[in-house]
Structure formats: structure tokens, C-alpha cells
N, CA, C and O of each residue as an XYZ file, in Angstrom:
616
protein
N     -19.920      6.745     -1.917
C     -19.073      6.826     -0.747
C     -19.329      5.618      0.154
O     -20.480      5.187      0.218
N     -18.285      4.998      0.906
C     -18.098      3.409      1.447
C     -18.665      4.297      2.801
O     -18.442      5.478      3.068
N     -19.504      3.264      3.579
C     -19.996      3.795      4.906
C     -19.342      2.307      5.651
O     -18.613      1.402      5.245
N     -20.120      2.653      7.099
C     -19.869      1.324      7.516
C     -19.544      0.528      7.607
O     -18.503     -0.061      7.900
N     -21.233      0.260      7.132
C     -22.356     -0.939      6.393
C     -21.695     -1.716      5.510
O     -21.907     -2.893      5.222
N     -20.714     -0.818      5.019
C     -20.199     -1.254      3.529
C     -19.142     -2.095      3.689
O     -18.758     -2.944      2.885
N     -18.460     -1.700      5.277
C     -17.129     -2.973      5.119
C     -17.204     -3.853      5.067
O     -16.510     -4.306      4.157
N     -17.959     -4.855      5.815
C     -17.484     -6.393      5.801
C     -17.053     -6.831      3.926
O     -16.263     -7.707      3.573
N     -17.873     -5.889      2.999
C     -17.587     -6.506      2.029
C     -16.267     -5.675      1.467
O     -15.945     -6.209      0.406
N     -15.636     -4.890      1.686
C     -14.444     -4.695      1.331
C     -13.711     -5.217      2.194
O     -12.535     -5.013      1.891
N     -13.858     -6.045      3.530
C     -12.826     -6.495      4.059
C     -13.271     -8.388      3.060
O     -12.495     -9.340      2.970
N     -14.207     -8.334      2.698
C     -13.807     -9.804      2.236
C     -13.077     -9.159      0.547
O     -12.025     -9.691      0.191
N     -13.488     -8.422     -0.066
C     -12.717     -8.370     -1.163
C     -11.191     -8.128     -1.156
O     -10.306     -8.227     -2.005
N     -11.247     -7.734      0.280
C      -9.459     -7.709      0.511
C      -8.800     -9.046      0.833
O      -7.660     -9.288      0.435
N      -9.641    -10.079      1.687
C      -9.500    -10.870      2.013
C      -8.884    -11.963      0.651
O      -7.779    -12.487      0.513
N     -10.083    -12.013     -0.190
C      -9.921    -12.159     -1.663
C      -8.446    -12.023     -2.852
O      -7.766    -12.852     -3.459
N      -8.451    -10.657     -2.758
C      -6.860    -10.241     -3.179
C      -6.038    -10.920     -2.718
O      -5.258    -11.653     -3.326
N      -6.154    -10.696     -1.252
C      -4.818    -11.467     -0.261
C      -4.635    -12.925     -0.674
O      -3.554    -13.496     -0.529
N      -5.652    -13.482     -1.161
C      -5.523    -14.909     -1.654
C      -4.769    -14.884     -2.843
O      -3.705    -15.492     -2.960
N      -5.390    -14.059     -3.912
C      -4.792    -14.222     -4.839
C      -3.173    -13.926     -5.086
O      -2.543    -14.378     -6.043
N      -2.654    -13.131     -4.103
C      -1.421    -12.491     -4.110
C      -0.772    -13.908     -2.911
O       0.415    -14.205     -3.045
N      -1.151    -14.256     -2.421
C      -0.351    -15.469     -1.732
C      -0.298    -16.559     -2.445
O       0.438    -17.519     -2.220
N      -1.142    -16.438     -3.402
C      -0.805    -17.983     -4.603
C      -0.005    -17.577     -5.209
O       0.858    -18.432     -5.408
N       0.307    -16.185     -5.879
C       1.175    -16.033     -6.921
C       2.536    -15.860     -5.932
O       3.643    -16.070     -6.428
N       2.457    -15.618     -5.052
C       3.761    -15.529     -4.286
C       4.203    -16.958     -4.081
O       5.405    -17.094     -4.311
N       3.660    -17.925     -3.761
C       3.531    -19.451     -3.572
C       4.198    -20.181     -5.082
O       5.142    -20.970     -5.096
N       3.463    -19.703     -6.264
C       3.734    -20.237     -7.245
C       5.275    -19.541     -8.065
O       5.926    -20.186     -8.888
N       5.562    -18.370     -7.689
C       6.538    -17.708     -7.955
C       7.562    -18.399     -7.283
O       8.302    -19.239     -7.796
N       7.575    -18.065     -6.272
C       9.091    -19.140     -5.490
C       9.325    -20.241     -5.514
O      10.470    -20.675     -5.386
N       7.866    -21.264     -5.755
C       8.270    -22.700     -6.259
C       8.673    -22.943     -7.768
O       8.936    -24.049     -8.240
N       8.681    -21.974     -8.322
C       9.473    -21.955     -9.891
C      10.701    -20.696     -9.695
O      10.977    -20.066    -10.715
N      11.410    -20.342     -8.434
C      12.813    -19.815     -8.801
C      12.321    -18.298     -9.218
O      13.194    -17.537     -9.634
N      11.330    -17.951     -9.150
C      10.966    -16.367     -8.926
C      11.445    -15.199     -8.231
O      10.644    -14.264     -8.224
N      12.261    -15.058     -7.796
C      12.288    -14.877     -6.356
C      11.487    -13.261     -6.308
O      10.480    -13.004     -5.647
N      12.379    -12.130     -7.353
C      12.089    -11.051     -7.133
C      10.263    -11.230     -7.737
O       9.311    -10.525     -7.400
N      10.266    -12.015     -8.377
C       8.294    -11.798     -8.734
C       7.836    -12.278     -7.205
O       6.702    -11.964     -6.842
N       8.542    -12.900     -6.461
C       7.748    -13.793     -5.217
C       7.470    -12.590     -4.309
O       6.442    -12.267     -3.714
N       8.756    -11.983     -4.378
C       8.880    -10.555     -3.245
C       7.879     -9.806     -3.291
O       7.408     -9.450     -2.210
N       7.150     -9.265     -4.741
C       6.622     -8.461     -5.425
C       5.109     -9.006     -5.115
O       4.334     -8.057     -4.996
N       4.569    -10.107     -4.976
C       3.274    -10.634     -4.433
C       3.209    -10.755     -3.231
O       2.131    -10.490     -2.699
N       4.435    -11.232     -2.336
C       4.599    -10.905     -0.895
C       4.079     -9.438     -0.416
O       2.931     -9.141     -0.086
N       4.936     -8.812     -0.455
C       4.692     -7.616     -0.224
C       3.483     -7.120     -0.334
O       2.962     -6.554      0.628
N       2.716     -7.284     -1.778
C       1.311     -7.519     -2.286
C       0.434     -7.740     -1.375
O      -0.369     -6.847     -1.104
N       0.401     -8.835     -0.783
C       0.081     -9.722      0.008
C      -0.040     -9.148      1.267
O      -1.095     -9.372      1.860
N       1.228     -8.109      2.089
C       1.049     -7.354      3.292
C       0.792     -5.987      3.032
O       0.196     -5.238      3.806
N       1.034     -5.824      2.448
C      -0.217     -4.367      1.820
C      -1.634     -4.293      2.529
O      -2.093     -3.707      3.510
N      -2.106     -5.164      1.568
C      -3.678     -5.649      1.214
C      -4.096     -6.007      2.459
O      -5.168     -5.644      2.944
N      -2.956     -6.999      3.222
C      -3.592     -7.470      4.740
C      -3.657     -6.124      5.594
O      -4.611     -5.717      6.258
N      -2.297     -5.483      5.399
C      -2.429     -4.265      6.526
C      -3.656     -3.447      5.929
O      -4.313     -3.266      6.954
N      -4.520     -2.712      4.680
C      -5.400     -2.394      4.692
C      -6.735     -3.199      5.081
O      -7.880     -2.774      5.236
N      -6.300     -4.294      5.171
C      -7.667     -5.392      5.605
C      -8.198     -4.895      7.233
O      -9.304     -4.506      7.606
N      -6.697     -5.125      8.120
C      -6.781     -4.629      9.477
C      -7.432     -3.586      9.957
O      -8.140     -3.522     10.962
N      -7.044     -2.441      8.873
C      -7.480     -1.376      9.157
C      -9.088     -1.391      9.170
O      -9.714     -1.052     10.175
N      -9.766     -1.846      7.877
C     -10.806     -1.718      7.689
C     -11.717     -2.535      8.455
O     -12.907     -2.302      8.668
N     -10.746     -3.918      9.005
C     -11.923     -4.579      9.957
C     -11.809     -3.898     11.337
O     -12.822     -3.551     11.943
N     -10.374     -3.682     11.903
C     -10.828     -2.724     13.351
C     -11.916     -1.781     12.751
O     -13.060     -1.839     13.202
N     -11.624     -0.992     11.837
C     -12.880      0.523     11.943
C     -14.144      0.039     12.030
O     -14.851      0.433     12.958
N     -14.572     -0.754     11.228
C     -15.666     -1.834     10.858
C     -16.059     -1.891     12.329
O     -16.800     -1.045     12.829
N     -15.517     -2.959     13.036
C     -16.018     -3.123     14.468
C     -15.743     -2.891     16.170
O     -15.956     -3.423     17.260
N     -15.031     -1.536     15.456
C     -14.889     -0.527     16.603
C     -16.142      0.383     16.178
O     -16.450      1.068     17.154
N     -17.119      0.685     14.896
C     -17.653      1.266     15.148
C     -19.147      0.559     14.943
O     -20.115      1.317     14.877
N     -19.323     -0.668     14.856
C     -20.231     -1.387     14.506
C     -20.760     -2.807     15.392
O     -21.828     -3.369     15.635
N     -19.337     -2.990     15.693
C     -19.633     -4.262     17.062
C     -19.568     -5.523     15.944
O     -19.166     -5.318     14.798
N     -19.993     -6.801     16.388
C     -20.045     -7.766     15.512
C     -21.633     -8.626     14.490
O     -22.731     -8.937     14.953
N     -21.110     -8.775     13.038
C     -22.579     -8.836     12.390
C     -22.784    -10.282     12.990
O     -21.885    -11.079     13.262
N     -24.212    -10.472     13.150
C     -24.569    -11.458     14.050
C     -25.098    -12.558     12.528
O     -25.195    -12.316     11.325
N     -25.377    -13.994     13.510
C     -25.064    -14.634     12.914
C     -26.465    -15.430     12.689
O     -26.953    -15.855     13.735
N     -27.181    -15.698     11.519
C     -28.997    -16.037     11.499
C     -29.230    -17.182     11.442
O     -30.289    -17.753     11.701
N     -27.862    -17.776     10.958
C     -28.317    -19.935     11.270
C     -28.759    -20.380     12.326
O     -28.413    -20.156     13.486
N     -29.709    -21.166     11.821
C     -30.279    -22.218     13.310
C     -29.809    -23.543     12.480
O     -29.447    -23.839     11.341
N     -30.061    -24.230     13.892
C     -29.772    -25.932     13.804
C     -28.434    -25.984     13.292
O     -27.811    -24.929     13.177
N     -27.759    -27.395     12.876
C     -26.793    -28.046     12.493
C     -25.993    -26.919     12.462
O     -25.297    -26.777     13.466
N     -25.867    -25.900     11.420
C     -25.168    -24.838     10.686
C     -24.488    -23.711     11.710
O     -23.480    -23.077     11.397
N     -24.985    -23.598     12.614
C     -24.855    -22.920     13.984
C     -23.377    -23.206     14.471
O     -22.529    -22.330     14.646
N     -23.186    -24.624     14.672
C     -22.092    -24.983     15.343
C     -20.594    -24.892     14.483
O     -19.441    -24.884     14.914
N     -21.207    -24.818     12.874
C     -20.263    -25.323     12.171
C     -19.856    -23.891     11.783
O     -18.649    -23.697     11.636
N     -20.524    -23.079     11.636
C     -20.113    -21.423     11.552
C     -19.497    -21.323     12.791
O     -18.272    -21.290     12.673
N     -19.876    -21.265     13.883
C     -19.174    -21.181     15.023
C     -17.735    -21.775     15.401
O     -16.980    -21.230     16.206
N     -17.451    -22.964     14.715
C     -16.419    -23.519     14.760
C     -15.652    -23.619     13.880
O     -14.545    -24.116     14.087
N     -16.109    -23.077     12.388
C     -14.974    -21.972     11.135
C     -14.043    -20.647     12.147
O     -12.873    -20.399     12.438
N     -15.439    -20.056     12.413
C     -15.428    -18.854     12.979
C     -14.070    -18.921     14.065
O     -13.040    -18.304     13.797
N     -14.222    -19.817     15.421
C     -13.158    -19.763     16.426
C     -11.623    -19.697     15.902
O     -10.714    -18.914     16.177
N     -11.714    -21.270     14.701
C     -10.831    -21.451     14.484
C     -10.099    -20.121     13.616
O      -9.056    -19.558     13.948
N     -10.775    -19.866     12.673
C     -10.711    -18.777     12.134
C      -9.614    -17.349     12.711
O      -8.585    -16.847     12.258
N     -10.454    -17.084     13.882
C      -9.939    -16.080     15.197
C      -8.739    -16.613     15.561
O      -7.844    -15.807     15.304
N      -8.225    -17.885     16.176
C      -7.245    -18.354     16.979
C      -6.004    -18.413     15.736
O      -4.853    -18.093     16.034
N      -6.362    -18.854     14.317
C      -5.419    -18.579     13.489
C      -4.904    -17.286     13.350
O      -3.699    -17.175     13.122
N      -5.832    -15.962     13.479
C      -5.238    -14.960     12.959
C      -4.711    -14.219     13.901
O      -4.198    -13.130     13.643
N      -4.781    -14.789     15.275
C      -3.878    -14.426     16.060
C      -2.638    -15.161     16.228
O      -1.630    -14.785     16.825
N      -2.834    -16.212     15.650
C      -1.220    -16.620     15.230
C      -0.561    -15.935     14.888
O       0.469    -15.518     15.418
N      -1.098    -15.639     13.776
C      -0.419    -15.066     11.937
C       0.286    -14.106     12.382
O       1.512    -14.108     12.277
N      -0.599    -12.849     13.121
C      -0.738    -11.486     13.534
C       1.497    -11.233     13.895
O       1.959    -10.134     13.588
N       2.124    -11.922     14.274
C       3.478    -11.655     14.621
C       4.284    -12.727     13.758
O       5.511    -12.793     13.673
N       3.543    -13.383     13.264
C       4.053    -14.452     12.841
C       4.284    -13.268     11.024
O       5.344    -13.597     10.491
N       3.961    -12.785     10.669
C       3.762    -12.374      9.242
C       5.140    -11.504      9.053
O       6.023    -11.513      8.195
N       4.867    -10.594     10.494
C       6.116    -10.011     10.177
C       7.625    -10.068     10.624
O       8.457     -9.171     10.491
N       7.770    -11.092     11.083
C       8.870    -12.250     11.755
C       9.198    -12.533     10.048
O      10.394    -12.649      9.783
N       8.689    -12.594      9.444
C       8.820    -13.885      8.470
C       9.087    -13.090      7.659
O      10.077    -13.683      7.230
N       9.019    -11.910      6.859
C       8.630    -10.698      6.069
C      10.157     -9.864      6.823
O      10.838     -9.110      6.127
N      10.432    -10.086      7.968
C      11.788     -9.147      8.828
C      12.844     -9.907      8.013
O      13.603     -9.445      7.161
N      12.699    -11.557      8.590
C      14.064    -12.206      7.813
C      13.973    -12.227      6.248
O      14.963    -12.559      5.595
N      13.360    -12.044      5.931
C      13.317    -12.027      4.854
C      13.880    -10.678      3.665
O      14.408    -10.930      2.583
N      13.608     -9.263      4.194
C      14.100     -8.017      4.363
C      15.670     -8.216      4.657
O      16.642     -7.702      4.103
N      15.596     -9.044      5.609
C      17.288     -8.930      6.292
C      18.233     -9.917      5.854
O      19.265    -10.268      6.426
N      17.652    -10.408      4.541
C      18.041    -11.708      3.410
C      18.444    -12.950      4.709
O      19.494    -13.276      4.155
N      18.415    -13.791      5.875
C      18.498    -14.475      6.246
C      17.172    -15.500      5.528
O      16.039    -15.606      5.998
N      17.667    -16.135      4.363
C      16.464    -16.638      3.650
C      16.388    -17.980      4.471
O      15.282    -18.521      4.492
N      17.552    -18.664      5.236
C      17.357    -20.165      5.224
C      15.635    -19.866      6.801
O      14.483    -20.295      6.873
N      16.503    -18.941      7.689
C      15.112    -18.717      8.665
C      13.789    -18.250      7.763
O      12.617    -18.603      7.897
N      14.273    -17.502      6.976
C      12.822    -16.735      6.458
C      12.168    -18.431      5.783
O      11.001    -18.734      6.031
N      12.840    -19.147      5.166
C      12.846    -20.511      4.450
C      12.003    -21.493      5.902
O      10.825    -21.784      6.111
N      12.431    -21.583      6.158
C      11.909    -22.447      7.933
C      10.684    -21.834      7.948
O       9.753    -22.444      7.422
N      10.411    -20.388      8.605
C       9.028    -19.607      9.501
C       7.979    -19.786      8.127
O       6.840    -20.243      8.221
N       8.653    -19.300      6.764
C       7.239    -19.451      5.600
C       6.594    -20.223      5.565
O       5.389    -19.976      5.523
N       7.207    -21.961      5.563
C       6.383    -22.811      5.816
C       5.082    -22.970      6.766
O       4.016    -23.548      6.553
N       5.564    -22.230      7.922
C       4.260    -22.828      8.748
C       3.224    -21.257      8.225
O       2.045    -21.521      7.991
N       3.597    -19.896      8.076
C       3.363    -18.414      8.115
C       2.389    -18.808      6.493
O       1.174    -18.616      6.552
N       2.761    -19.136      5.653
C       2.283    -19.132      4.646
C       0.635    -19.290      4.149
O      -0.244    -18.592      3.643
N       0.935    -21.387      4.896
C      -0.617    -21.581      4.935
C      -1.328    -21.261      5.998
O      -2.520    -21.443      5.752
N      -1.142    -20.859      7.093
C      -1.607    -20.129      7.867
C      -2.614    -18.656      7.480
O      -3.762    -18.242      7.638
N      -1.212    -18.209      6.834
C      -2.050    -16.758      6.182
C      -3.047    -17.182      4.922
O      -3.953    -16.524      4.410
N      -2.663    -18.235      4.669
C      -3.682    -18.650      3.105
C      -4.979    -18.765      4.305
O      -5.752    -17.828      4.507
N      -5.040    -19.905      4.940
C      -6.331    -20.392      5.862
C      -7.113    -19.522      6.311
O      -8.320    -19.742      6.408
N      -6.485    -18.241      6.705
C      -7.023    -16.800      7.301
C      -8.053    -16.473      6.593
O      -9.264    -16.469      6.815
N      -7.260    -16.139      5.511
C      -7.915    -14.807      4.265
C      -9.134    -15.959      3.399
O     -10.269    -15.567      3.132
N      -8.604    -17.510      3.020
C     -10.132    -18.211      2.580
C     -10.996    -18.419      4.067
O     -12.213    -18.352      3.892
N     -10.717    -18.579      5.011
C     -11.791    -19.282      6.070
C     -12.868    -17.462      6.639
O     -14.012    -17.383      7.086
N     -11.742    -16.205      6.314
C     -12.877    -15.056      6.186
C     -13.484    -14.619      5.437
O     -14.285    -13.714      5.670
N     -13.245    -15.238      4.078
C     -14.076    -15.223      2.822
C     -15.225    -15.816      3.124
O     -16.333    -15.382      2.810
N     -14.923    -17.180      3.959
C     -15.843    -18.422      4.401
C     -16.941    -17.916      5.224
O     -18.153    -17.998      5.022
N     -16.144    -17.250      6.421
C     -17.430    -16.461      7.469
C     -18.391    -15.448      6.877
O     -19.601    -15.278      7.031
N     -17.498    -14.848      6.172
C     -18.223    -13.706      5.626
C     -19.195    -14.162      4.520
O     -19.953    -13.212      4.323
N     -19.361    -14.703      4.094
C     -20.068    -15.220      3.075
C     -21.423    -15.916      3.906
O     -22.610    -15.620      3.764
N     -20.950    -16.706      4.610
C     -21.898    -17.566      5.997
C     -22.898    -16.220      6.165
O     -23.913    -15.968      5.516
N     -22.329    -15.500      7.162
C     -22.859    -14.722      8.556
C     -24.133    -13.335      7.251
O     -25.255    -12.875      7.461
N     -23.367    -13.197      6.299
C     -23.520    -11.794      5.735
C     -24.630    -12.332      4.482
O     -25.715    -11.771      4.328
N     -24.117    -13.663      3.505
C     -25.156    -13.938      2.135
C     -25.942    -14.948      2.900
O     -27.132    -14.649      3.001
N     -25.520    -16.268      3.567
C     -26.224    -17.046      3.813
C     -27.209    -17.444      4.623
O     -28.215    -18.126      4.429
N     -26.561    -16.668      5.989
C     -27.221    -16.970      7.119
C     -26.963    -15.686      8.018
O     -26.390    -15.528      9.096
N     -27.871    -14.501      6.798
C     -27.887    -13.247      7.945
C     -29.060    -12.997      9.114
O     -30.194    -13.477      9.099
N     -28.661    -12.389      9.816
C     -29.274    -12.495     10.868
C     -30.917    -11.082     10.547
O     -30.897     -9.961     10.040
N     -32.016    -11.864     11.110
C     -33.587    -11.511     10.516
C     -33.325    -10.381     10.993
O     -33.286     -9.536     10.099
N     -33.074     -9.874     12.262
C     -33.279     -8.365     12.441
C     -32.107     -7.267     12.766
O     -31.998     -6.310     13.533
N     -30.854     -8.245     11.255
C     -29.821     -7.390     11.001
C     -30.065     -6.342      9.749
O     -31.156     -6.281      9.183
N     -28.977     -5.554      9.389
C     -29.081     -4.779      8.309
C     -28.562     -5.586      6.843
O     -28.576     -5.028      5.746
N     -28.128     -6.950      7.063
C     -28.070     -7.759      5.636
C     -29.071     -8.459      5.365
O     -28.885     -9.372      4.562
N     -30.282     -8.293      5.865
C     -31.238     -9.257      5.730
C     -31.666     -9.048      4.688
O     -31.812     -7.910      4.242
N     -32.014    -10.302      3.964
C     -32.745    -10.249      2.764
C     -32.206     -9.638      1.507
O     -32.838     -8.984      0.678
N     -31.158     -9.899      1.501
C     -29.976     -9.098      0.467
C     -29.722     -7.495      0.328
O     -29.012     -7.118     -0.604
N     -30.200     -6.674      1.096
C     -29.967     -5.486      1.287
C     -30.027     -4.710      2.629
O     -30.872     -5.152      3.407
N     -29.288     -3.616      3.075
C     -29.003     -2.998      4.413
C     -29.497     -1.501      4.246
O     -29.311     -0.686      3.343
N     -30.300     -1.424      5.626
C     -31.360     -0.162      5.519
C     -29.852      0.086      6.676
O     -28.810     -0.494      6.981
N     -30.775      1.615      7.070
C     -29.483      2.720      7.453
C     -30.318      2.992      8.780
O     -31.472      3.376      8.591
N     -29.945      2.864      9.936
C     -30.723      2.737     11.422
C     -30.351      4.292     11.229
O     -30.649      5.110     12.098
């Protein structure tokens, strides 16, 4: 049974999916796909809307996993990290603007907003693969519950 403890890593394995389903959506429409493109799209907001879910619960009931780098590495997690945040509050209206015209076949707008909505949402889902990997395998924090490759239960 998934506790917690356990999300950050199902929100990066969602994170994960979401990648993979935005390439095939990417690679589908640049070869004339359309209904396979729809079919990874959609894919694609699935996976994110369960992502949401699981990171609000995550840190509405957990707060944020702290972060164990010192020196150099500090700033540069920190500044994945911001950017990270300020993108996915882009995305956040931007996904389903783009996903509406698109529903409502106005493809030339849906054609316009994907461009910028696309790699945006790609940058999201790898740069929280990125944090999460940082904050949680690399540089967990000494008197967190990922320390040392495993999480005791306070």
C-alpha cells in the first residue's frame, strides 16, 4: 500500500510517462497522425491530471522534501527548481486552452498555442524528473526520511 512517503516517486514516475506520451504525441503529428496524436495527448492529460493530484496530496500532507546539497550544487538545484515552478504555472491554463481548441477542432489556434504549450509541458515533466532525482537520490537532505537510500516512518 502507497503511503505518503511514497509519492514523490510516483509523482516522478508520472512525470516520466508524461514524457513519454508527449513525444509520441510530438512524433505522431509531425508524421500526419493525427487521431494517434489525439490518443497520446489526451495520454498525456490524464497522467498530468493524476500527477496534480498526487503532488497536492503529497504536500498538503507532507510540506516540502528538503534539499541536502551544499556548495556550488545548492544554487543550481535552486535555480532548476524556480524555474521549474514559474514554468508550471505557465502550463497550468495554458494546457487546457490548447486541449479546448483543439476539442472544438479550431486546429489553426490549437496549431499557434501547441507550439509554445508543448515544450513547455515537455520542460515541466523532464526538469521534475530533474528535481526529483536532485533533492530525493542525490542530494537528500541528512535528517530527512530519504537519507541514505531508504525512509523510516516518524
Amino acid at each position: 500500500m502507497l503511503e505518503i512517503i511514497d509519492l514523490p516517486h510516483v509523482n516522478a514516475a508520472l512525470n516520466g510517462v508524461t514524457i513519454v506520451c508527449l513525444a509520441g504525441g510530438l512524433y505522431c503529428i509531425l508524421n500526419g497522425k493525427r487521431d494517434q496524436h489525439r490518443a497520446w495527448m489526451i495520454a498525456a492529460l490524464i497522467v498530468s491530471v493524476a500527477f496534480l493530484a498526487s503532488y497536492l496530496t503529497y504536500h498538503f500532507n507532507s510540506g516540502l522534501a528538503k534539499f541536502g546539497g551544499v556548495g556550488l550544487i545548492r544554487p543550481i538545484y535552486f535555480t532548476i527548481l524556480i524555474v521549474h515552478i514559474l514554468v508550471a504555472a505557465i502550463i497550468t491554463p495554458l494546457v487546457p486552452i490548447t486541449v479546448y481548441w483543439a476539442l472544438t477542432e479550431r486546429f489553426p489556434r490549437h496549431k499557434r498555442i501547441a507550439r509554445w504549450t508543448w515544450p513547455l509541458w515537455m520542460f515541466v515533466a523532464v526538469s521534475g524528473v530533474v528535481v526529483y532525482v536532485m533533492a530525493i537520490h542525490w542530494f537528500p537532505d541528512p535528517a530527512g526520511p530519504y537519507y541514505g537510500g531508504s525512509h523510516f516512518h516518524e
